[in-house]
N, C-alpha and C positions, 0 to 999 in steps of 0.2 A: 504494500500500500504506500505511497505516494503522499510525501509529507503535505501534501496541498489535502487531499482525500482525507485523512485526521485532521485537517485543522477546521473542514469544510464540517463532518460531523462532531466532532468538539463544539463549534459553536451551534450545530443544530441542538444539542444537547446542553450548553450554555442558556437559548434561549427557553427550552422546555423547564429545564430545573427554574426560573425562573418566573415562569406562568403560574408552572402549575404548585410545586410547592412554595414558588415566593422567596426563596432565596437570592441573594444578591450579595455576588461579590465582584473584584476585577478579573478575576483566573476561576478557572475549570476544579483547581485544586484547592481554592478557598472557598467553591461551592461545595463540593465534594465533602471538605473537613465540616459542613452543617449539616449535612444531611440524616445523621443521627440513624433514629429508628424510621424514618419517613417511607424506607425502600424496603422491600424485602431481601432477604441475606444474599440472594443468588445475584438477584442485580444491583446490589450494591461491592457487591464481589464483582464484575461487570464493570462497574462505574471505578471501581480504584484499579481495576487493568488500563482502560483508557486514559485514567489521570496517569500513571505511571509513564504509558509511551506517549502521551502528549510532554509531561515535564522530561522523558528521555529525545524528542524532539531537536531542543533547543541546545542539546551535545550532539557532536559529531561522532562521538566513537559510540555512545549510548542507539543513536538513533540506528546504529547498525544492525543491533541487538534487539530490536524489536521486532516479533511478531506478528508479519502484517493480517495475518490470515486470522489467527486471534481476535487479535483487536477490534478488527472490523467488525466480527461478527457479536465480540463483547459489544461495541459501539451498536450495533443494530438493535441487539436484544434489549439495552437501555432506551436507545431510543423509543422502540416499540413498547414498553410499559409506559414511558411518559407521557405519549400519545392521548 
C-alpha cells in the first residue's frame, strides 16, 4: 500500500472518529489514545495497527516495515464499523 492510500484512509477515518464518537484531536494517534471503551476490542485492535503504520509512515526505515496488506484491510474493517 502506497503511502498516499494510508494517509487517504487515515483521514477517512480521522473524519468518522470525529462525527460519530466526537473526538477531536490534530493526529490519528491522539484520537486513537480517547477512544477508550467507545470501540469494541477487535476494532480497536484495528485502529492501533493503523495508528502504528501511519506514525511508522513519517520514518523511512519504519515505513518499510509495514504491512501493506494488513493494514489496509485493519483500515477497512475500522472504517466499516464507523460507518
Amino acid at each position: 500500500m502506497a503511502a498516499d492510500t494510508l494517509t487517504r484512509k487515515t483521514a477517512r477515518i480521522r473524519t468518522l472518529l470525529e462525527q460519530r464518537l466526537k473526538l477531536r484531536g490534530p493526529t490519528l494517534e491522539q484520537q486513537a489514545g480517547k477512544v477508550g471503551r467507545s470501540l469494541p476490542r477487535g476494532v480497536l485492535r484495528d485502529l492501533r495497527a493503523v495508528v502504528r503504520a501511519d506514525v511508522a509512515q513519517g520514518h523511512p526505515r519504519l515505513a518499510r516495515m509495514v504491512d501493506a496488506k494488513s493494514v489496509g484491510l485493519a483500515a477497512d474493517r475500522v472504517e466499516t464499523y464507523l460507518r
